[in-house]
PALO-831656 format. One record per atom (N, C-alpha, C): residue in three letters; atom name; x, y, z; chain. Coordinates in nm, 3 decimals, padded with zeros to 5 digits. Layout:
REM PALO-831656
{rec "ALA" "CA" {X Y Z} "A"};
...
END
This chain:
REM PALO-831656
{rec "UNK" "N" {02.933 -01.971 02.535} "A"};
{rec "UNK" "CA" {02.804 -02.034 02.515} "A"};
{rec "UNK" "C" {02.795 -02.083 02.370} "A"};
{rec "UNK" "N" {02.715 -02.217 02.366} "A"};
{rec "UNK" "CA" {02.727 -02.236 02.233} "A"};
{rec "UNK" "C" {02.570 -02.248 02.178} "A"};
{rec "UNK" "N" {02.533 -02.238 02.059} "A"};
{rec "UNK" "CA" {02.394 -02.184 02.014} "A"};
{rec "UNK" "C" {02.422 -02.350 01.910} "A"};
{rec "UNK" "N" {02.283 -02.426 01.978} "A"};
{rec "UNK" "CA" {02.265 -02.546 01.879} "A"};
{rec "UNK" "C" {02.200 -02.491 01.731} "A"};
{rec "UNK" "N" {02.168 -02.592 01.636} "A"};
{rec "UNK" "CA" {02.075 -02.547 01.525} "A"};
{rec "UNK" "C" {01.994 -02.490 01.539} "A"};
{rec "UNK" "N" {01.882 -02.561 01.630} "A"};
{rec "UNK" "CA" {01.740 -02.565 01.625} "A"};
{rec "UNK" "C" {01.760 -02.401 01.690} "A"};
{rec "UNK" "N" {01.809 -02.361 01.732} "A"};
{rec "UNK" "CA" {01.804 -02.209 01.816} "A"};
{rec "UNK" "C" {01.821 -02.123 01.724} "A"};
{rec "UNK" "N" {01.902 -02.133 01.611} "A"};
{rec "UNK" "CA" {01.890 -02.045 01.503} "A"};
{rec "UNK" "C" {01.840 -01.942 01.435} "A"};
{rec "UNK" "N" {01.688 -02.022 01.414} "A"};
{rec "UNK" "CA" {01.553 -01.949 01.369} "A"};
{rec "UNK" "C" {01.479 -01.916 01.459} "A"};
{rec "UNK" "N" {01.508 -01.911 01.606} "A"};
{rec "UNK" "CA" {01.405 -01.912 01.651} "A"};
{rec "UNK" "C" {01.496 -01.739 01.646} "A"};
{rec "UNK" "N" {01.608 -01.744 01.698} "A"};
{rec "UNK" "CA" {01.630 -01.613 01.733} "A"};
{rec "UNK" "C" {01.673 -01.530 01.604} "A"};
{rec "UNK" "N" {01.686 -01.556 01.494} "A"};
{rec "UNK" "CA" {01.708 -01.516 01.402} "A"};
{rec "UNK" "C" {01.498 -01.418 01.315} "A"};
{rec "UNK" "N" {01.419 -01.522 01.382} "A"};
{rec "UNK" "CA" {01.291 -01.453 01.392} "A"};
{rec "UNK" "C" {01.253 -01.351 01.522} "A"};
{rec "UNK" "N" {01.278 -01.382 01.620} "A"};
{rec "UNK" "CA" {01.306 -01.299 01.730} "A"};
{rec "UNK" "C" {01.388 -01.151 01.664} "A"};
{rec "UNK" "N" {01.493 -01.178 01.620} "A"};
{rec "UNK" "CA" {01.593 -01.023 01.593} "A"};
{rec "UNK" "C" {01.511 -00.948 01.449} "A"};
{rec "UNK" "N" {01.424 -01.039 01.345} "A"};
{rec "UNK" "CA" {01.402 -00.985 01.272} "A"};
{rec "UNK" "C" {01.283 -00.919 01.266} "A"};
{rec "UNK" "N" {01.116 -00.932 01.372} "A"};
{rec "UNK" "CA" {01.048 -00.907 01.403} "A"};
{rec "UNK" "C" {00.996 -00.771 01.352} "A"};
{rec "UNK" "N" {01.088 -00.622 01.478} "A"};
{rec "UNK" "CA" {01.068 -00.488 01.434} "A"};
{rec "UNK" "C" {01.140 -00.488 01.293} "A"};
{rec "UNK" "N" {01.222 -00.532 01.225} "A"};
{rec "UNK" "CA" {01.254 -00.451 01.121} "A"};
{rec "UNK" "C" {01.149 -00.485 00.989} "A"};
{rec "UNK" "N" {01.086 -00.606 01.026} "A"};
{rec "UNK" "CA" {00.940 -00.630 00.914} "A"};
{rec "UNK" "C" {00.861 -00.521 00.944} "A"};
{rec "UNK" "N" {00.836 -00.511 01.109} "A"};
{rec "UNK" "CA" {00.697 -00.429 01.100} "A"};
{rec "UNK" "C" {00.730 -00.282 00.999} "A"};
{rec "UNK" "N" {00.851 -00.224 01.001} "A"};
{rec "UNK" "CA" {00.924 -00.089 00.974} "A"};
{rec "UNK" "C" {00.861 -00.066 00.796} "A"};
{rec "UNK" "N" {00.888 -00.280 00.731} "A"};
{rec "UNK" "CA" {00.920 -00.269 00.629} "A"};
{rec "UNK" "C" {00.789 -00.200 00.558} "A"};
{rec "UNK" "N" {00.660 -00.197 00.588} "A"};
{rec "UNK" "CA" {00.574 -00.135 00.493} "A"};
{rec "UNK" "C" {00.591 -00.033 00.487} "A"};
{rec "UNK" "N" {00.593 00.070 00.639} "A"};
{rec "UNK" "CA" {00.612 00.203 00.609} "A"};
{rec "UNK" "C" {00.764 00.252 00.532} "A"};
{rec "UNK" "N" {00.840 00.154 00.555} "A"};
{rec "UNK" "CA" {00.955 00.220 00.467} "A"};
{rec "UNK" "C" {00.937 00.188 00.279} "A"};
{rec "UNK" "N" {00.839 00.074 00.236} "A"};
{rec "UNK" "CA" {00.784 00.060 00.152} "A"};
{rec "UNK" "C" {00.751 00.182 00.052} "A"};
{rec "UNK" "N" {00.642 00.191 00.162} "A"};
{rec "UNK" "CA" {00.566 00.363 00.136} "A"};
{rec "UNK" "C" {00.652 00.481 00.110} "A"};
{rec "UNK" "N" {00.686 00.462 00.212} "A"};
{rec "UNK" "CA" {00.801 00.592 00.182} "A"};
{rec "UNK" "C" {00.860 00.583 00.054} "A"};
{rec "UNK" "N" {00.958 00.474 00.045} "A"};
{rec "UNK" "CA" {01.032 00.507 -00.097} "A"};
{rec "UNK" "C" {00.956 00.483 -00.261} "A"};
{rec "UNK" "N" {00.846 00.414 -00.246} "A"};
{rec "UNK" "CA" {00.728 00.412 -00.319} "A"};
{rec "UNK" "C" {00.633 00.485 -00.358} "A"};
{rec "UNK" "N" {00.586 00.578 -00.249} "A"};
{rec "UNK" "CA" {00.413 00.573 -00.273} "A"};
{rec "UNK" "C" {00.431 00.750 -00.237} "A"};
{rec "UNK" "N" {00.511 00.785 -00.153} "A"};
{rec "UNK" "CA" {00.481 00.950 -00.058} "A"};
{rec "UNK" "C" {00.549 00.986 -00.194} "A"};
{rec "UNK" "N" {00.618 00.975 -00.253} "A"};
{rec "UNK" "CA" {00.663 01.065 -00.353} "A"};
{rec "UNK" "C" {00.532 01.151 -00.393} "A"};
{rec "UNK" "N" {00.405 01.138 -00.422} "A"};
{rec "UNK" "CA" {00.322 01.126 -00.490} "A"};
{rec "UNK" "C" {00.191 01.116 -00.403} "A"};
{rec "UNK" "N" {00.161 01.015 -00.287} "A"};
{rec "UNK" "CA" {00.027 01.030 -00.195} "A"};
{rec "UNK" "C" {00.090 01.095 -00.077} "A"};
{rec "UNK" "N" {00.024 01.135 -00.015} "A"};
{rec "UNK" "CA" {00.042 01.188 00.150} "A"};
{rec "UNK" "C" {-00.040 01.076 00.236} "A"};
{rec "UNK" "N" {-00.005 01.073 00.379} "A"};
{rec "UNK" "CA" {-00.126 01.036 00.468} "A"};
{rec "UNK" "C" {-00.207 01.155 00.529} "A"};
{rec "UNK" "N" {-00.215 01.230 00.457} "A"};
{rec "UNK" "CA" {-00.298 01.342 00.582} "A"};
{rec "UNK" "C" {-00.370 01.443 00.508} "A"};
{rec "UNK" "N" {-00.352 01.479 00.412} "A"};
{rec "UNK" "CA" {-00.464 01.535 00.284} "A"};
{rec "UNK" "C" {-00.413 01.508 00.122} "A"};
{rec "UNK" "N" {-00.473 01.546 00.077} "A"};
{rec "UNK" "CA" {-00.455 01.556 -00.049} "A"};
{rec "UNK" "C" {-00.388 01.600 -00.160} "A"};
{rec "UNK" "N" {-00.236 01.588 -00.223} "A"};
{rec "UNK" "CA" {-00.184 01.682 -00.288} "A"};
{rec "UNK" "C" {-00.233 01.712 -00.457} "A"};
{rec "UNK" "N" {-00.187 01.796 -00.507} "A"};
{rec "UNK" "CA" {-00.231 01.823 -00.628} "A"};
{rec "UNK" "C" {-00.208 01.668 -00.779} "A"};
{rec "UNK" "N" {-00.095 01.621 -00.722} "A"};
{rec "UNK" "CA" {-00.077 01.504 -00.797} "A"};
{rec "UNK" "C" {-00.156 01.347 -00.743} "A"};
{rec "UNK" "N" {-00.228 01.274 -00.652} "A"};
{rec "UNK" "CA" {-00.267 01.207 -00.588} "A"};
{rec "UNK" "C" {-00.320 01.227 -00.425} "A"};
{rec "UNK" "N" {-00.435 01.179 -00.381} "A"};
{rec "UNK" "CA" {-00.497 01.137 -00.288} "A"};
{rec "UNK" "C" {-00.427 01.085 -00.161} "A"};
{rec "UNK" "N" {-00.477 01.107 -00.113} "A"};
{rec "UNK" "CA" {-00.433 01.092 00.069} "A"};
{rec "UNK" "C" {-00.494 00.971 00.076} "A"};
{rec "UNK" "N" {-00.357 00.870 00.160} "A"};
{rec "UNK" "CA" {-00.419 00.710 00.134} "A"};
{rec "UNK" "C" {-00.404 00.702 00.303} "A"};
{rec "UNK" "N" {-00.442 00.835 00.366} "A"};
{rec "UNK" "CA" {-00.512 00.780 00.499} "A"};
{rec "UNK" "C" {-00.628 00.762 00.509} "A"};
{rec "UNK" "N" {-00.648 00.603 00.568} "A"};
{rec "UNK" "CA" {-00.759 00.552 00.586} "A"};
{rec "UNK" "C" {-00.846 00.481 00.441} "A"};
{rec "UNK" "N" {-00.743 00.461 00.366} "A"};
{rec "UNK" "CA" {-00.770 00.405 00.216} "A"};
{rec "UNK" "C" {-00.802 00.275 00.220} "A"};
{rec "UNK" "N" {-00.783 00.163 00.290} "A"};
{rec "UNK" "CA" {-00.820 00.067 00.289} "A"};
{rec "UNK" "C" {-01.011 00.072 00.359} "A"};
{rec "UNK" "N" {-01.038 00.012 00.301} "A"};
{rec "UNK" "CA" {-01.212 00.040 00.352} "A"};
{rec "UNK" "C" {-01.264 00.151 00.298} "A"};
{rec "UNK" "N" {-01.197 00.225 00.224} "A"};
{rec "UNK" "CA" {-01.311 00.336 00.180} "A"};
{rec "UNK" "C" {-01.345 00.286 00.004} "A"};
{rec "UNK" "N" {-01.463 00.406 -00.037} "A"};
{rec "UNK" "CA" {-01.495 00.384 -00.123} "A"};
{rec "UNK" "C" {-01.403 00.449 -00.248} "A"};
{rec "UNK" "N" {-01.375 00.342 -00.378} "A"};
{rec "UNK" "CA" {-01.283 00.398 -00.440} "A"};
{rec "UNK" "C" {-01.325 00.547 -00.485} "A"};
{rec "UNK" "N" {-01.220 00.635 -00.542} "A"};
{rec "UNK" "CA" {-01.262 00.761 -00.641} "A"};
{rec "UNK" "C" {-01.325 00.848 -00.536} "A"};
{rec "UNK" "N" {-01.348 00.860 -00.408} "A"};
{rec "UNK" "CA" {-01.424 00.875 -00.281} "A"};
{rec "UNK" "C" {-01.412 01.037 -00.236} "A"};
{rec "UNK" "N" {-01.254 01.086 -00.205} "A"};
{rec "UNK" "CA" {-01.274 01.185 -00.172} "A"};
{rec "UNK" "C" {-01.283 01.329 -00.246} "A"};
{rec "UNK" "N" {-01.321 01.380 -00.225} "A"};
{rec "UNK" "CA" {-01.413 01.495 -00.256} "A"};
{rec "UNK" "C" {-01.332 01.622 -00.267} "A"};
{rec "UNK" "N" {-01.242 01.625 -00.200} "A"};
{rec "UNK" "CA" {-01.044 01.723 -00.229} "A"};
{rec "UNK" "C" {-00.981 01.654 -00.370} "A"};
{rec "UNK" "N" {-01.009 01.585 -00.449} "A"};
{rec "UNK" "CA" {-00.908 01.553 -00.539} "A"};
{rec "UNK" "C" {-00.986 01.484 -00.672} "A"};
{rec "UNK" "N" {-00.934 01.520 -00.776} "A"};
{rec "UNK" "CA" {-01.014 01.524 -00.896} "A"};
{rec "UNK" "C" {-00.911 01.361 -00.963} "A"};
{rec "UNK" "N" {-01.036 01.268 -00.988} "A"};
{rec "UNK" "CA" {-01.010 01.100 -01.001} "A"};
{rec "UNK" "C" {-01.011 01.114 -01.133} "A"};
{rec "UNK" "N" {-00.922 01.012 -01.206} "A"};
{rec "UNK" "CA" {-00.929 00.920 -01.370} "A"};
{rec "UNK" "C" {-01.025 00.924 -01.384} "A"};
{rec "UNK" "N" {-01.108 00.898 -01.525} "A"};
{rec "UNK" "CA" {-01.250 00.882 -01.524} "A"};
{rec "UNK" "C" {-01.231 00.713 -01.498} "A"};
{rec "UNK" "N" {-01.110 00.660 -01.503} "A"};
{rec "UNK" "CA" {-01.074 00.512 -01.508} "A"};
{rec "UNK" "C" {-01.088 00.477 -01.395} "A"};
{rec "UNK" "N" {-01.099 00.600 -01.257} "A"};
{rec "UNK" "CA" {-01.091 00.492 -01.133} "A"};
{rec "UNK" "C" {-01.259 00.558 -01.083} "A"};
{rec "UNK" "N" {-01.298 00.685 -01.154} "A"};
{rec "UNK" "CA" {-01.423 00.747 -01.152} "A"};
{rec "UNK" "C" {-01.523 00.592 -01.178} "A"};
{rec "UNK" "N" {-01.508 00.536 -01.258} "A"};
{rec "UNK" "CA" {-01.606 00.409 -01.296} "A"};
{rec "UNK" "C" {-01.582 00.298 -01.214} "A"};
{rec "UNK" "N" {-01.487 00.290 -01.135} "A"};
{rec "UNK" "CA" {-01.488 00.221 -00.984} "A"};
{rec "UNK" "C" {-01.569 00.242 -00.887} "A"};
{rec "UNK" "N" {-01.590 00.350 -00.885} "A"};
{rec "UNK" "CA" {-01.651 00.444 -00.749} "A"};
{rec "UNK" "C" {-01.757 00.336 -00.662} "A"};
{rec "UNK" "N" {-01.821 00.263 -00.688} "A"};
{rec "UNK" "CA" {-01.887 00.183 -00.620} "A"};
{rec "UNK" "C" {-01.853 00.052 -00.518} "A"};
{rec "UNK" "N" {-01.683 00.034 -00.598} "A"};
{rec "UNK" "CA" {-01.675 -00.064 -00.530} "A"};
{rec "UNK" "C" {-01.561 00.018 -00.395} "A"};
{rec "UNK" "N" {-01.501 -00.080 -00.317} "A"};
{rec "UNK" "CA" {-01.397 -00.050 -00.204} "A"};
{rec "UNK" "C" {-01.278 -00.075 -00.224} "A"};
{rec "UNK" "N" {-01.157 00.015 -00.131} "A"};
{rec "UNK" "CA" {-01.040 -00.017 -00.196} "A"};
{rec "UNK" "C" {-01.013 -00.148 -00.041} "A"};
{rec "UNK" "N" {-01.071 -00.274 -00.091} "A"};
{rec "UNK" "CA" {-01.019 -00.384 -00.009} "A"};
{rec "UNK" "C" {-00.876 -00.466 -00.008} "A"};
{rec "UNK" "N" {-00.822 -00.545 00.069} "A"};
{rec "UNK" "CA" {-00.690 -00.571 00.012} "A"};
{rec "UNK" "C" {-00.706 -00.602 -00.068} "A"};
{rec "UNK" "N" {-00.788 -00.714 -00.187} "A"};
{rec "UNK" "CA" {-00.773 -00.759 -00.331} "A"};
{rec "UNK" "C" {-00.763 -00.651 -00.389} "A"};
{rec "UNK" "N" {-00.869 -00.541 -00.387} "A"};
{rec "UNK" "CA" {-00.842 -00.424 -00.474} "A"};
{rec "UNK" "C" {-00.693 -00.359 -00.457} "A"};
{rec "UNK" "N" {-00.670 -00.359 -00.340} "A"};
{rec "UNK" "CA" {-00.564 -00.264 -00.347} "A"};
{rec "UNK" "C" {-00.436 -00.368 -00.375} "A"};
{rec "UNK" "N" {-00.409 -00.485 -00.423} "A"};
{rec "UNK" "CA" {-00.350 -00.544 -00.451} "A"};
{rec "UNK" "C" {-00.334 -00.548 -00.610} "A"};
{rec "UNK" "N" {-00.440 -00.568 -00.671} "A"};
{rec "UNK" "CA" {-00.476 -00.580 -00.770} "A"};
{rec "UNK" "C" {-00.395 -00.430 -00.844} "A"};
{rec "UNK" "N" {-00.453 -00.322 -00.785} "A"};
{rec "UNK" "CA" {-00.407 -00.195 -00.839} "A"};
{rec "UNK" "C" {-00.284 -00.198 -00.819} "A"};
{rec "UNK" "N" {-00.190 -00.184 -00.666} "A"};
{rec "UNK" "CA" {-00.120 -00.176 -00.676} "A"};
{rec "UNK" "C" {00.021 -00.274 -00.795} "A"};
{rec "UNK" "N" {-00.045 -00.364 -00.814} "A"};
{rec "UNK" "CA" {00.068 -00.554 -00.924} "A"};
{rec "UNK" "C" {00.018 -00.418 -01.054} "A"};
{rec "UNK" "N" {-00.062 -00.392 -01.132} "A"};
{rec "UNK" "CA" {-00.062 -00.352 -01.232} "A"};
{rec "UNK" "C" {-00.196 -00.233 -01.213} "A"};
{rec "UNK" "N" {-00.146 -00.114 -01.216} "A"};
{rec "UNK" "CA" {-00.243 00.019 -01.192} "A"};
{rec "UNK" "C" {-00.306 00.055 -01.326} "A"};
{rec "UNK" "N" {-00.279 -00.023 -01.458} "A"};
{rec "UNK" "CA" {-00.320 00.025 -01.597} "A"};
{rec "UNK" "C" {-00.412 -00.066 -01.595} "A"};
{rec "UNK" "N" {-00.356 -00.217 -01.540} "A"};
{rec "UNK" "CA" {-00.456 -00.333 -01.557} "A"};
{rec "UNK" "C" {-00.620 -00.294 -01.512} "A"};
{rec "UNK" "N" {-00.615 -00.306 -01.332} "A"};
{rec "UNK" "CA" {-00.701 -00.297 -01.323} "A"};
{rec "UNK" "C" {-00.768 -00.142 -01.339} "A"};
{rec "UNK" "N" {-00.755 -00.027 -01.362} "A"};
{rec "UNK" "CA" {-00.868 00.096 -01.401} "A"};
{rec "UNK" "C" {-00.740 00.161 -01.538} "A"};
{rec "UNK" "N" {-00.783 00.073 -01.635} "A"};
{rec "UNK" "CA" {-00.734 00.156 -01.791} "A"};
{rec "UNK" "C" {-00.745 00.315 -01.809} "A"};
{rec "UNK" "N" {-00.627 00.391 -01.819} "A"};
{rec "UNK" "CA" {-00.624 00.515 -01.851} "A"};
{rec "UNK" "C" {-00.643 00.618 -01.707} "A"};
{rec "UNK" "N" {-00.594 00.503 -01.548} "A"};
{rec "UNK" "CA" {-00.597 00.565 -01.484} "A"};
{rec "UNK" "C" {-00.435 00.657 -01.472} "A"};
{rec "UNK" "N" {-00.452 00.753 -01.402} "A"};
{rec "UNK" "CA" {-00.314 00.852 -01.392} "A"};
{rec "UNK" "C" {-00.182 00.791 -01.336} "A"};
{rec "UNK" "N" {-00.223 00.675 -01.217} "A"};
{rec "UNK" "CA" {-00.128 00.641 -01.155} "A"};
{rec "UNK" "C" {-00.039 00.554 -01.238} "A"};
{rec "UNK" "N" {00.071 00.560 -01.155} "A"};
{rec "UNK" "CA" {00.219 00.492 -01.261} "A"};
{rec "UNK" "C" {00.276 00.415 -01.158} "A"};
{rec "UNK" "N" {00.388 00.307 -01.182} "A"};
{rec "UNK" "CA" {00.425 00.273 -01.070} "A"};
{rec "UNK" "C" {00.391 00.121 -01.045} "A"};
{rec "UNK" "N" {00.397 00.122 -00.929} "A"};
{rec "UNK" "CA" {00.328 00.015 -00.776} "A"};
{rec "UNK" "C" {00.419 -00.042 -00.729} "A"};
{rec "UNK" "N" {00.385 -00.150 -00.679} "A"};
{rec "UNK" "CA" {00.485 -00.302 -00.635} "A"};
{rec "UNK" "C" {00.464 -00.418 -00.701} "A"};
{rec "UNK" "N" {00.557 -00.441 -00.830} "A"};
{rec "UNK" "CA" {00.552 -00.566 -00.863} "A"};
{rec "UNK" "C" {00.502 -00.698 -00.793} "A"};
{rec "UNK" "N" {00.662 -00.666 -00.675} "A"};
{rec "UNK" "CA" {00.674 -00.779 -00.623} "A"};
{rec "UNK" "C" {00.550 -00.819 -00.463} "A"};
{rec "UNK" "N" {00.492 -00.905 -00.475} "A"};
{rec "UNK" "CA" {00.379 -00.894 -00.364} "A"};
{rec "UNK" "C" {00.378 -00.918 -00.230} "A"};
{rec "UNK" "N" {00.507 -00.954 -00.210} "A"};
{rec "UNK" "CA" {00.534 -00.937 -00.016} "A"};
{rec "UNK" "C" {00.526 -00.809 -00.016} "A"};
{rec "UNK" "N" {00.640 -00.709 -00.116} "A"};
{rec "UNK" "CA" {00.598 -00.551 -00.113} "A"};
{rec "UNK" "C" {00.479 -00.493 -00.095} "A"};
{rec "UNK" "N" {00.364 -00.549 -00.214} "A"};
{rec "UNK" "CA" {00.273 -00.503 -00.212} "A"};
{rec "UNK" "C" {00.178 -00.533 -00.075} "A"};
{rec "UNK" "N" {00.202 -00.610 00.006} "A"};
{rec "UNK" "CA" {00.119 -00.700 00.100} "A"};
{rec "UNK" "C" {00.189 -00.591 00.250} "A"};
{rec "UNK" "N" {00.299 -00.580 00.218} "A"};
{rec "UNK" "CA" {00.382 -00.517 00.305} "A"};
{rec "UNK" "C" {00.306 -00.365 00.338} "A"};
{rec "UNK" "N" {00.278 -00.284 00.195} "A"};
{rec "UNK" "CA" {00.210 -00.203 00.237} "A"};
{rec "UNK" "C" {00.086 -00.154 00.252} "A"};
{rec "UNK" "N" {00.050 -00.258 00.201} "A"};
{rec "UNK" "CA" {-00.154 -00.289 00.258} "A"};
{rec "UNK" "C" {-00.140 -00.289 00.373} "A"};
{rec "UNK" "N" {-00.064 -00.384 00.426} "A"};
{rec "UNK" "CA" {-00.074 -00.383 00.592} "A"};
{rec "UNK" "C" {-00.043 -00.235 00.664} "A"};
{rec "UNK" "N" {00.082 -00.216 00.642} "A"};
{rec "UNK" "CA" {00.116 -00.071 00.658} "A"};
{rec "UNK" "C" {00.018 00.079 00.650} "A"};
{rec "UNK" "N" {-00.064 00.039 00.546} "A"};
{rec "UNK" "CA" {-00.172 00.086 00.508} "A"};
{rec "UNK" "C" {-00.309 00.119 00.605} "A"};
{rec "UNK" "N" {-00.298 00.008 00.659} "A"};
{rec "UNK" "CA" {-00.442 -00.050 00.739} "A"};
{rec "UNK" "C" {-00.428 00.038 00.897} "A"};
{rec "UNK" "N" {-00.300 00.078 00.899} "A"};
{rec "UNK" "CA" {-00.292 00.142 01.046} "A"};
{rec "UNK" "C" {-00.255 00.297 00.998} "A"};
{rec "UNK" "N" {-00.297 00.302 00.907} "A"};
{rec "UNK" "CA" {-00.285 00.456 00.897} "A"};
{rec "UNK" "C" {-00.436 00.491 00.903} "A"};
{rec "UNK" "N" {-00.503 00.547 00.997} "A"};
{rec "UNK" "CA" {-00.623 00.588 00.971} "A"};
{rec "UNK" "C" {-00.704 00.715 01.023} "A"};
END
């Protein structure tokens, strides 16, 4: 059988499909669990289940920056959590966290990833 051009991408998007969806949570993993959990709270960072939509500085198990303490009003929405994650000094100065995803398919990768943890 022979495979013209135009068939290329189609199946080359076809084969690559599951290994995107994988890519946030594997994101996370080598990123973020060092340090957050999804399921409570550890002594070094917050449990980022169900973090998208809540209110920043929010839960009540874990003692916040006073840098992300002066957030507290707003939500961690994707801009926010974009924002934090490209530069975590930028947006809340003198907060604890270190790190993120530079690069922003990464970061986008695990917002999404994010959004189904809840």
């Amino acid at each position: 059988m022979r495979l013209t051009f135009p068939l290329i991408p189609v199946l080359v998007a076809l084969v690559g499909t599951p290994a995107l969806a994988a890519t946030g949570q594997d994101l996370f993993n080598a990123n973020c669990a060092d340090c957050h959990t999804l399921d409570g709270a550890s002594d070094s960072a917050p449990s980022l289940k169900g973090v998208v939509g809540r209110k920043i500085a929010s839960l009540a198990n874990f003692q916040y920056s006073d840098a992300l303490k002066a957030r507290a009003g707003q939500v961690w929405s994707d801009a926010n959590l974009n924002a934090f994650l490209a530069a975590p000094q930028s947006f809340a100065k003198g907060t604890s966290m270190f790190g993120g995803a530079p690069d922003p398919t990464q970061r986008q990768a695990i917002i999404d990833y994010l959004k189904t943890v809840k």
